[in-house]
C-alpha positions as CSV (number, residue, x, y, z in Angstrom):
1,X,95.7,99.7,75.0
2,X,99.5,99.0,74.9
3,X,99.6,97.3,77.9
4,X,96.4,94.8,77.2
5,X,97.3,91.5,77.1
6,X,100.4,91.6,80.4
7,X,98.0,89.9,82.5
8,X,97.7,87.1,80.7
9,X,101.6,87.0,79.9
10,X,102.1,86.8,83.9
11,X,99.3,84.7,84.7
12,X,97.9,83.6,87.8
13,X,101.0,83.3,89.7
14,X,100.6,87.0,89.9
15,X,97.7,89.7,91.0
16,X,98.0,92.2,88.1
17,X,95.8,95.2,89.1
18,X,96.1,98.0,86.0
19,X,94.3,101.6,85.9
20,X,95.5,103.6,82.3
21,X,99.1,103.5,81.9
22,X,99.9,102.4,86.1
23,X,99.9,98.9,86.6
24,X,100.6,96.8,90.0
25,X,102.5,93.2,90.1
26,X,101.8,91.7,93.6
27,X,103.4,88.4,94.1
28,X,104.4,85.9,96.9
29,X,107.8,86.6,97.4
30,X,110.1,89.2,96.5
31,X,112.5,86.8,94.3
32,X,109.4,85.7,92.6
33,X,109.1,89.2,91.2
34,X,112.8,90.1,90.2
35,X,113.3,87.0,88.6
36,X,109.8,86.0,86.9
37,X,107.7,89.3,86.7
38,X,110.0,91.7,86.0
39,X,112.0,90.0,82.7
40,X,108.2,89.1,81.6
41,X,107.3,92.6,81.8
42,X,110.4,93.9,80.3
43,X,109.9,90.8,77.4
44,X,106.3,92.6,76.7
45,X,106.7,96.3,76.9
46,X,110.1,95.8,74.6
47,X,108.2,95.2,71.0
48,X,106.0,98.6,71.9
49,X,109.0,100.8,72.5
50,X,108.0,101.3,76.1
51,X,110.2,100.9,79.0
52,X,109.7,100.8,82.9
53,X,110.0,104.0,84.7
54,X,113.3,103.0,87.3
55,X,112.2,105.9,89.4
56,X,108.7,104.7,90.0
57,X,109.2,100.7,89.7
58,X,109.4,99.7,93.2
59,X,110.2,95.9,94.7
60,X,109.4,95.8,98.5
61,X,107.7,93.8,101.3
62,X,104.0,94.2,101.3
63,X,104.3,95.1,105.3
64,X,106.8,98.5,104.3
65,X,103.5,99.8,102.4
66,X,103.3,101.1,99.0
67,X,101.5,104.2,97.6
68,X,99.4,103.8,94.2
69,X,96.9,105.5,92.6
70,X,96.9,108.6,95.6
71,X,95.9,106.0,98.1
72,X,98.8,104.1,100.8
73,X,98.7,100.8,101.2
74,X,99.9,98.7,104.2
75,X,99.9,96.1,106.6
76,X,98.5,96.0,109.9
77,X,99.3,94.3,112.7
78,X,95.1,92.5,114.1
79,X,95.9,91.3,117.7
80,X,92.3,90.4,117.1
81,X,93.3,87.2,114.4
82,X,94.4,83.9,115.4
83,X,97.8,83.4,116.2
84,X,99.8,82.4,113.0
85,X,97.8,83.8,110.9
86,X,98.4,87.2,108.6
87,X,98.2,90.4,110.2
88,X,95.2,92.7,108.9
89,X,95.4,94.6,105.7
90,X,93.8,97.8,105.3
C-alpha cells in the first residue's frame, strides 16, 4: 500500500508496472529516467521512510535485457518486420 499512488506521480510519460513491493519504470530514453523518474520516485518514497534498493535499481537500454519478477526480458532482433521499424520483443 506504500507505494499506491507513484503511478499517478509519474504519469503517462512513463509505463509503471508494480507487483507487491517491485515496481518497473520503463521510459523512452535513458536521460528521461535519471533526470525525471528517478527524483519523482525518490520525492514519493522520502515521506514513508522508504528508500530505493542501489543494488537492485537498474538504468539500462531496453535491448541489454532486464530480469523482473523470475522472468528475462529482452529485445529481439525480427528480420521478419519492415525495415526501420523496432526489432521484436519477446
Amino acid at each position: 500500500m506504500s507505494l499506491n499512488g507513484l503511478q499517478d506521480l509519474l504519469g503517462n510519460k512513463f509505463l509503471f508496472v508494480r507487483y507487491a513491493d517491485d515496481f518497473l519504470v520503463l521510459g523512452k530514453t535513458e536521460q528521461d529516467l535519471n533526470e525525471v523518474a528517478l527524483p519523482k520516485i525518490r520525492e514519493f518514497l522520502e515521506p514513508r521512510n522508504l528508500r530505493l534498493n542501489l543494488e537492485k535499481t537498474q538504468i539500462k537500454e531496453f535491448s541489454q535485457g532486464f530480469d523482473y519478477l523470475g522472468f528475462n526480458f529482452r529485445e529481439y532482433p525480427d528480420f521478419a518486420r519492415v525495415k526501420g521499424t523496432k526489432q521484436g520483443i519477446s
